[in-house]
C-alpha positions as CSV (number, residue, x, y, z in Angstrom):
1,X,41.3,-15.1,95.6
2,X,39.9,-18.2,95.8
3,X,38.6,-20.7,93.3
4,X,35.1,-20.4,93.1
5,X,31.8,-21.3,91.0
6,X,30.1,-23.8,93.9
7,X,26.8,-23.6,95.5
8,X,25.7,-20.5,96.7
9,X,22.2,-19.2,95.5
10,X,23.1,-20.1,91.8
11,X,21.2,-22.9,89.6
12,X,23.1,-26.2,89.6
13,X,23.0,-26.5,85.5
14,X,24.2,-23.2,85.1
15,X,28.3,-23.0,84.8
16,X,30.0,-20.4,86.5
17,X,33.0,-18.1,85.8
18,X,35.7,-19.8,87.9
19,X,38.5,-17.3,90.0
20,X,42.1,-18.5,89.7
21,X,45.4,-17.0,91.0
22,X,48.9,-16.9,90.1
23,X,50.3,-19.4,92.1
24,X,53.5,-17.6,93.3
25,X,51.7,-15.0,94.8
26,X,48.9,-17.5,96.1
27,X,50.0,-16.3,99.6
28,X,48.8,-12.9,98.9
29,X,46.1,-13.2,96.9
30,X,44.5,-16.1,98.7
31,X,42.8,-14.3,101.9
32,X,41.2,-17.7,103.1
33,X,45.1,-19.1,102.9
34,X,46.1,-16.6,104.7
35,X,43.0,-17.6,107.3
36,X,44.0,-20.5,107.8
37,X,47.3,-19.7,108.6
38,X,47.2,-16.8,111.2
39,X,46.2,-19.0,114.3
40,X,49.9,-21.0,113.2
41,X,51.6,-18.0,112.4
42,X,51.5,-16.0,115.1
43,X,50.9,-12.2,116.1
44,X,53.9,-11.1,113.7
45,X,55.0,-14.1,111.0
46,X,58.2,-12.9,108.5
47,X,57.8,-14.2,105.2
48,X,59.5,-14.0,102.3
49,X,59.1,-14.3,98.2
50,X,62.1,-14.2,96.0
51,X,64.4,-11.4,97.0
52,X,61.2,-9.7,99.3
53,X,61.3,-10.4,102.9
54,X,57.9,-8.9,104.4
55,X,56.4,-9.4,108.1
56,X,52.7,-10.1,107.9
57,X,50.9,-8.8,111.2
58,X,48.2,-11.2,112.3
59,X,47.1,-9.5,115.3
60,X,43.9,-6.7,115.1
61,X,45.4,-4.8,117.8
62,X,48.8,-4.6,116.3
63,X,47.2,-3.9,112.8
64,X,46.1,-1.2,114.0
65,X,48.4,0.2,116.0
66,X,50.8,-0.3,112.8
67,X,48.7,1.2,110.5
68,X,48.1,4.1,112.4
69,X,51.5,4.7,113.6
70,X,52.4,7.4,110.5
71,X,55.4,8.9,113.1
72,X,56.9,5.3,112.6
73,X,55.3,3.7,109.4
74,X,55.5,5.4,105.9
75,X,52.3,4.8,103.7
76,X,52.7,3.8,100.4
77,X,51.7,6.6,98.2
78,X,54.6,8.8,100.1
79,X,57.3,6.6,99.3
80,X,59.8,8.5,96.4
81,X,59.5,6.1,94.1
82,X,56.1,7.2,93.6
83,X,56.6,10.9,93.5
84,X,55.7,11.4,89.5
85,X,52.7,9.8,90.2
86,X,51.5,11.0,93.7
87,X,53.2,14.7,92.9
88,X,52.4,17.8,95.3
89,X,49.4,17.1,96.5
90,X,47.9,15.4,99.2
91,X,48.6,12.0,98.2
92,X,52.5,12.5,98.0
93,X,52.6,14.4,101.2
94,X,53.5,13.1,104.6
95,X,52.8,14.6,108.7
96,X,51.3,18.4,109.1
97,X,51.3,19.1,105.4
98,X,49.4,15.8,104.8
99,X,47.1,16.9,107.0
100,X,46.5,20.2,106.6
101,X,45.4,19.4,102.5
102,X,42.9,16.7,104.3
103,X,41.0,19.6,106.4
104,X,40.9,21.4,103.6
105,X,38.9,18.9,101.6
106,X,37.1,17.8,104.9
107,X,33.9,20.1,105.0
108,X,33.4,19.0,101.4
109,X,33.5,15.9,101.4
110,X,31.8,15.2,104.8
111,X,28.6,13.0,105.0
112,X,26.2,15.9,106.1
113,X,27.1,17.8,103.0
114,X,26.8,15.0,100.9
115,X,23.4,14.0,102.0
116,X,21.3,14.9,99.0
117,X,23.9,13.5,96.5
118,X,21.8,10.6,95.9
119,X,19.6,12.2,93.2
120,X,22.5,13.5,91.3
121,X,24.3,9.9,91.3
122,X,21.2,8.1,90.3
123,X,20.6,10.5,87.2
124,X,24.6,10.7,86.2
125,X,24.5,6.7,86.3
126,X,20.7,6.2,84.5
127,X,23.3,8.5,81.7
128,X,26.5,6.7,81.8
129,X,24.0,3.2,81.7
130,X,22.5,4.4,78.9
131,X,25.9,4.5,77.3
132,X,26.7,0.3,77.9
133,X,26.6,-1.4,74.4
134,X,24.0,-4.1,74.4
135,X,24.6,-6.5,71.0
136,X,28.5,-7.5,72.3
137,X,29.6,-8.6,75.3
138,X,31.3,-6.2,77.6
139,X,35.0,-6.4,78.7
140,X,33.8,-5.5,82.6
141,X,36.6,-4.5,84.4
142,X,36.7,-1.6,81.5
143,X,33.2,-0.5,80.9
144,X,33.0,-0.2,84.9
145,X,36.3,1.9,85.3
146,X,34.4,4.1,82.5
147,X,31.2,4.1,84.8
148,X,33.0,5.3,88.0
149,X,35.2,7.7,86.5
150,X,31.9,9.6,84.9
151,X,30.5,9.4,88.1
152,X,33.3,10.5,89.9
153,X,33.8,13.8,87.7
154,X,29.9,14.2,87.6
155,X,28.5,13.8,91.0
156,X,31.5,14.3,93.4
157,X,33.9,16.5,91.5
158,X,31.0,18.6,90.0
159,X,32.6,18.6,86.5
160,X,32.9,17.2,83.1
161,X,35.1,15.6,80.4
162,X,34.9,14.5,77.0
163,X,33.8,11.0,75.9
164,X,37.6,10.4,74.4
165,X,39.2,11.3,77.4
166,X,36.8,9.3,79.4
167,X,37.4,6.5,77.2
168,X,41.1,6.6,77.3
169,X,40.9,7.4,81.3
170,X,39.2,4.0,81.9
171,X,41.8,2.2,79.6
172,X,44.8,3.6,81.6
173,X,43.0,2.9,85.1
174,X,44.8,-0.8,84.8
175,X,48.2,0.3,83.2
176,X,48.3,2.6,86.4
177,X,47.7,0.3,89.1
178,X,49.6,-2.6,87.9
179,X,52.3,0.1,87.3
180,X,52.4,1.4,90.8
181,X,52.0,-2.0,92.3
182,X,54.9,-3.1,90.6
183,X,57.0,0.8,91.1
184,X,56.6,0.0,95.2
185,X,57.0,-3.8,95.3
186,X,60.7,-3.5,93.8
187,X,61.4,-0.2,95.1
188,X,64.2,-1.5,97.5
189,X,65.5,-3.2,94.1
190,X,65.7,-0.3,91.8
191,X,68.4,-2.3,89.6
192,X,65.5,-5.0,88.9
193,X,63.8,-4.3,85.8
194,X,60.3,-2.8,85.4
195,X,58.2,-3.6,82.1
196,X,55.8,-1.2,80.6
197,X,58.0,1.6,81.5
198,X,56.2,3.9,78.4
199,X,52.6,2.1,78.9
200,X,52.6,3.5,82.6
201,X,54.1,7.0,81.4
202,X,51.0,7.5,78.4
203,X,48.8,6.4,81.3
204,X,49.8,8.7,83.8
205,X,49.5,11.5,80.6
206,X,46.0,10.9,79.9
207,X,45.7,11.0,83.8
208,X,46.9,14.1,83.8
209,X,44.5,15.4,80.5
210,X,41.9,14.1,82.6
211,X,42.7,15.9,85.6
212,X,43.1,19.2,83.8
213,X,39.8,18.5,82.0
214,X,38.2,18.2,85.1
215,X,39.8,21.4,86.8
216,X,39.2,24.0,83.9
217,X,36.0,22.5,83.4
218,X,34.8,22.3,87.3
219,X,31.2,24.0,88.0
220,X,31.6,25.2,91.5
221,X,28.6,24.6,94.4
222,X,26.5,28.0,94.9
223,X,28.0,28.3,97.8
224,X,31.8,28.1,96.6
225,X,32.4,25.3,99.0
226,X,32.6,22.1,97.1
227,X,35.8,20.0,97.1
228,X,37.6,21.5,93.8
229,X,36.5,24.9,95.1
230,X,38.6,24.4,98.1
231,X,41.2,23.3,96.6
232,X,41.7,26.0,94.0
233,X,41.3,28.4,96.6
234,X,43.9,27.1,98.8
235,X,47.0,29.4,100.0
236,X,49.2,26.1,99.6
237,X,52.6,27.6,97.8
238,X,53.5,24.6,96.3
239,X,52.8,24.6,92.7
240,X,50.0,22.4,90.7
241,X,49.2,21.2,94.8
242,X,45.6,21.6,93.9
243,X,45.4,20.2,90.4
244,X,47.6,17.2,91.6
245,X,44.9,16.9,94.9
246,X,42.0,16.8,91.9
247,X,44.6,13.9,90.2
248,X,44.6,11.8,93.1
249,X,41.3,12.2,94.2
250,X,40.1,11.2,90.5
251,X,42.4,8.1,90.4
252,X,41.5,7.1,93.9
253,X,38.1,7.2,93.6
254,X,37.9,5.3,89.9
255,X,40.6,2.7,91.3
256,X,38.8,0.6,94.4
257,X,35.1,1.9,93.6
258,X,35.9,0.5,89.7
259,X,36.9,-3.0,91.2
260,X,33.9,-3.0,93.7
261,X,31.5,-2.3,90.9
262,X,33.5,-5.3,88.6
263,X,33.3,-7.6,91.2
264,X,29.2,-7.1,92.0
265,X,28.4,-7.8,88.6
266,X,30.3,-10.9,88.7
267,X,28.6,-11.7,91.5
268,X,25.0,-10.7,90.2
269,X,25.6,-13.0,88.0
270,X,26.2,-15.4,90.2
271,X,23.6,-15.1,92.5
272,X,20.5,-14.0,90.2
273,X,17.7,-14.5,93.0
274,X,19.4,-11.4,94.9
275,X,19.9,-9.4,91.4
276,X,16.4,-9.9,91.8
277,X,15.8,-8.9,95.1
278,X,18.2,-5.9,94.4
279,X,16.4,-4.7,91.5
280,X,12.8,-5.0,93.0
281,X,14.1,-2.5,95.7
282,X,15.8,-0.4,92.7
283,X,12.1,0.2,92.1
284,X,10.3,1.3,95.1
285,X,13.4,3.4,95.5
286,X,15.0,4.9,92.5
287,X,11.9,6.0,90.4
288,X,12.3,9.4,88.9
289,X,9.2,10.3,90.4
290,X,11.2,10.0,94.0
291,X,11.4,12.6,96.3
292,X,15.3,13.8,96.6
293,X,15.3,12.4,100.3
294,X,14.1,9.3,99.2
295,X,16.9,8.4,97.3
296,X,19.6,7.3,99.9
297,X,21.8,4.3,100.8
298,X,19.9,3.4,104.0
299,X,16.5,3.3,101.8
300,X,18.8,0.5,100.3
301,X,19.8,-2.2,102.4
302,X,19.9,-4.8,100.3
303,X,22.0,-3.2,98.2
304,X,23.9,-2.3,100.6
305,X,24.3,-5.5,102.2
306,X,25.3,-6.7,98.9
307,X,28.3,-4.0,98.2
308,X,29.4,-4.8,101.8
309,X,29.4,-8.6,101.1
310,X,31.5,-7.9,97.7
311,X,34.4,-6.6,99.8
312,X,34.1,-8.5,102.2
313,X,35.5,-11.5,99.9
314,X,36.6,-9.4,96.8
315,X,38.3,-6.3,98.7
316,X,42.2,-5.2,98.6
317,X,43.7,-8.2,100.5
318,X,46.1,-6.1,102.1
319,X,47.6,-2.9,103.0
320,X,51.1,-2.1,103.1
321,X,53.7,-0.4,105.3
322,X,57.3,0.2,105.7
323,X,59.0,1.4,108.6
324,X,60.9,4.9,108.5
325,X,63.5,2.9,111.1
326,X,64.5,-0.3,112.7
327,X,61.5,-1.0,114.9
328,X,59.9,-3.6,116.6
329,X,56.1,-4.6,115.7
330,X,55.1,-7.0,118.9
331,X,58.2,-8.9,119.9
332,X,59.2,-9.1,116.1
333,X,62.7,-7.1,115.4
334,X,61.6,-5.4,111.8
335,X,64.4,-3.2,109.9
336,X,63.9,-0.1,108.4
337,X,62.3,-0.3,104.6
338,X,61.0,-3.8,105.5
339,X,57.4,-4.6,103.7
340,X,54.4,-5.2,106.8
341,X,51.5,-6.0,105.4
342,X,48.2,-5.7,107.1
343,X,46.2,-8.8,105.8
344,X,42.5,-7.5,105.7
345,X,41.6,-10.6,103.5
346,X,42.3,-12.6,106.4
347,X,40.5,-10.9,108.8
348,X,37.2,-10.9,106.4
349,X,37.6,-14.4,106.2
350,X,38.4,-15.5,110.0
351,X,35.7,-18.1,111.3
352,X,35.9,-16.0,114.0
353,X,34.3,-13.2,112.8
354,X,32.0,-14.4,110.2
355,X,29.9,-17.9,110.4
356,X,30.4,-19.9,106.7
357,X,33.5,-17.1,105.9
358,X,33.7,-18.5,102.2
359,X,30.1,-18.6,101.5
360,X,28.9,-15.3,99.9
361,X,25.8,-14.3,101.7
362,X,24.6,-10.8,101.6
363,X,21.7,-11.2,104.0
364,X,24.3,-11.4,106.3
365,X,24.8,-7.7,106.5
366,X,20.7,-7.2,106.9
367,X,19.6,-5.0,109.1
368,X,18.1,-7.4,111.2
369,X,20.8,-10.2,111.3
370,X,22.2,-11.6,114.2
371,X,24.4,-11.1,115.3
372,X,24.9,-7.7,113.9
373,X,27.9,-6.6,111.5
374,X,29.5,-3.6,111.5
375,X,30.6,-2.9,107.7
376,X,33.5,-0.7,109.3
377,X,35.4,-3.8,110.4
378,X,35.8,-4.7,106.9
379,X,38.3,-1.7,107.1
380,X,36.9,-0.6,103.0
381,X,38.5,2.9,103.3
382,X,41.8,2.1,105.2
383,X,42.7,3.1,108.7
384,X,44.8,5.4,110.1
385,X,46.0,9.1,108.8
386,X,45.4,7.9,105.1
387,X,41.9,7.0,105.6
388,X,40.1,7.7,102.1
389,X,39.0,11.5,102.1
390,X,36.5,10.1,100.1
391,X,34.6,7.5,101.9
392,X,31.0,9.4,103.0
393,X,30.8,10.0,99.0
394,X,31.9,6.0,97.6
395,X,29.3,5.5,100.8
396,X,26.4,6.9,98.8
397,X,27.9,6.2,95.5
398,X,28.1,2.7,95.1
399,X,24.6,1.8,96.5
400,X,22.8,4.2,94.6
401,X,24.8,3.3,91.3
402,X,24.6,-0.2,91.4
403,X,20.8,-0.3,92.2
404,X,20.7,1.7,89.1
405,X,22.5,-0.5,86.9
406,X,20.8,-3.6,88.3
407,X,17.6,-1.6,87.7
408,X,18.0,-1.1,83.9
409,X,20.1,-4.0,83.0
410,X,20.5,-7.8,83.3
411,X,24.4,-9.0,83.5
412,X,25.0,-12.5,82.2
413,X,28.7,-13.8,81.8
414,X,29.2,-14.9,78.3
415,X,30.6,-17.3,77.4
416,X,29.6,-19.0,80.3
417,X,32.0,-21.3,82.6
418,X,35.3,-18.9,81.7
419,X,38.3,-18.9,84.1
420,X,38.5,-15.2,85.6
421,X,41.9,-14.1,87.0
422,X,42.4,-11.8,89.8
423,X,44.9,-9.2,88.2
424,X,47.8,-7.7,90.1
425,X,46.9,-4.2,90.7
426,X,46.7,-1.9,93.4
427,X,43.0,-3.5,94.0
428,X,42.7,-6.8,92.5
429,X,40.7,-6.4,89.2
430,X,38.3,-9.7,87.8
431,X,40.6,-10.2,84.9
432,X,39.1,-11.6,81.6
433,X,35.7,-11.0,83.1
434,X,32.9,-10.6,80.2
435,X,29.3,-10.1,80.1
436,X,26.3,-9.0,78.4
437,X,24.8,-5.9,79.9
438,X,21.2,-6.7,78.6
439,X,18.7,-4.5,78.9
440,X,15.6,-5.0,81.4
């Protein structure tokens, strides 16, 4: 990320959290460096850090043809040395068994099921809200891992789980992704030391609580057709398949949605005349005096706008690949097991694409804009054969959720004018990131 805490919307007497970066990973945590750099890199530019030689692909067309090459490319979550953590389920799996979990889960989790999951998320969040302490500031990248995984469980895996577990779920959310970050960076270097070796193992144990929780605790759809339904009543022969699918499906959907959610509220803060705007719409949308249809994204556009605008500059910088043999990406020779990264911070930061790439502007993603933006070219769900399962319900989610929490609460960073570090996880987290949660 970028340093930031300039003009944008914010009061010139008010001081700002600022974003720093480590500086030996500045390359890849640095989207608007990257930017910079593509026209003078070329279609395919080989890099390399330390021991790590990688090959950065700069052109959209080969991005994409890359990232949905599975035949040739592995995805991350099916490499070995993840094979604890991804285990049997759909996450783990590669080519026609891969696939065949997705359909399951499709009908599910498809949009025109989902369409009157908007009340549900609303009430689940007004709940979980409730729940924020108000007379301490709040450690943010926590309390919102805690927020997501509730309404995860809740609203999309129609369950429950106990407070404690919840608790210790959202404290493990960052020991896991820094854990697997670091498992699949030095995977070609087992010999190299990894730290937090027992951390990462209690972590993916109170995973694992959580995930059972959820499955014994699961209240099916009348219809028997929700996601965890489908699951348990799959004829898959592989054993726990369908408790690790309800695994991965719980961590994946706490993971990126948690970061999105940290992110916005730094942001609110930030930018308090569109907290503002965001709550007034909050009102006319989200009263509990609402119809059901009433209470859906699209009624939302600000909000909206505002969650697209939060990935756009906060979102996973990059995705990752690594080719099953010695291949060629363009006119660049790349060896089996080499790193290619797909730098989607770049792309959300090209001039090209976006007028004033660095400035964070909402309204920019407004209905009427011009020229119009497509929030699917921020690629926020992936691409390819590992597209998130999940994306029609984080579609609904977030919106909904965060008009709710802007609607009862007023986030202030305290103390004011702190550094905030973007951590090294599998989505970059606001690290140190504080604030009151005060109510309305």
């Amino acid at each position: 990320m970028i340093e930031e805490g300039g003009p944008g919307g914010c009061p010139a007497s008010r001081e700002e959290p600022r974003v720093a970066h480590s500086r030996t990973l500045r390359f890849w945590l640095d989207p608007a460096n990257i930017a910079v750099r593509l026209g003078q890199a070329g279609p395919v530019a080989r890099t390399k850090a330390g021991p790590a030689v990688a090959f950065q692909v700069n052109d959209p067309s080969l991005l994409r043809k890359v990232g949905c090459g599975e035949d040739t490319f592995q995805a991350w979550s099916a490499d070995p040395c993840l094979r604890d953590f991804t285990g049997n389920g759909f996450a783990g799996s590669e080519g026609q068994p891969h696939r065949d979990r997705r359909a399951l889960m499709k009908p599910a989790l498809a949009a025109p099921r989902l369409t009157a999951l908007g009340p549900s998320v609303r009430d689940s969040a007004e709940r979980l809200i409730a729940d924020l302490p108000t007379d301490r500031p709040l450690d943010i990248p926590f309390e919102m891992s805690r927020l997501v995984a509730g309404l995860v469980i809740e609203t999309v895996l129609n369950s429950a789980i106990s407070p404690n577990v919840l608790t210790r779920l959202a404290r493990a959310r960052s020991v896991l992704s820094a854990g697997v970050f670091w498992r699949y960076a030095l995977s070609p270097w087992p010999w190299v030391p990894t730290p937090r070796r027992r951390a990462f193992r209690r972590a993916l144990a109170t995973l694992d609580e959580a995930a059972r929780e959820v499955y014994v605790r699961h209240r099916p759809d009348a219809d028997g057709n929700d996601v965890v339904s489908l699951l348990k009543r799959s004829p898959d022969d592989r054993p726990d398949a369908a408790l690790h699918d309800v695994r991965a499906l719980l961590f994946a959907g706490i993971e990126a949605t948690a970061s999105t959610f940290a992110w916005a509220c730094y942001e609110l803060d930030r930018h308090p005349d569109h907290q503002t705007a965001i709550r007034a719409e909050a009102d006319a949308v989200l009263g509990a005096d609402a119809p059901p249809g009433a209470v859906q994204p699209r009624l939302l556009p600000r909000t909206a706008g505002f969650v697209s605008e939060v990935t756009r500059l906060h979102g996973i910088p990059f995705l990752v690949r690594r080719p099953r043999q010695e291949t060629y990406v363009g006119d660049q020779q790349v060896p089996a097991g080499a790193l290619v990264t797909l730098p989607l911070g770049a792309l959300r930061r090209d001039p090209a694409r976006y007028a004033r790439p660095e400035e964070f502007d909402p309204l920019r993603w407004a209905p009427e804009a011009r020229p119009p933006l497509s929030p699917a070219a921020l690629f926020p769900y992936g691409l390819g054969p590992r597209y998130c399962p999940g994306a029609a319900a984080s579609e609904i989610m977030v919106p909904v959720a965060l008009a709710s929490l802007v609607r009862s609460r007023t986030l202030r960073t305290a103390p004011p004018g702190g550094t905030v570090r973007v951590s090294l996880e599998l989505t970059p987290m606001p690290k140190g990131l504080t604030m009151v949660a005060a109510p309305r």
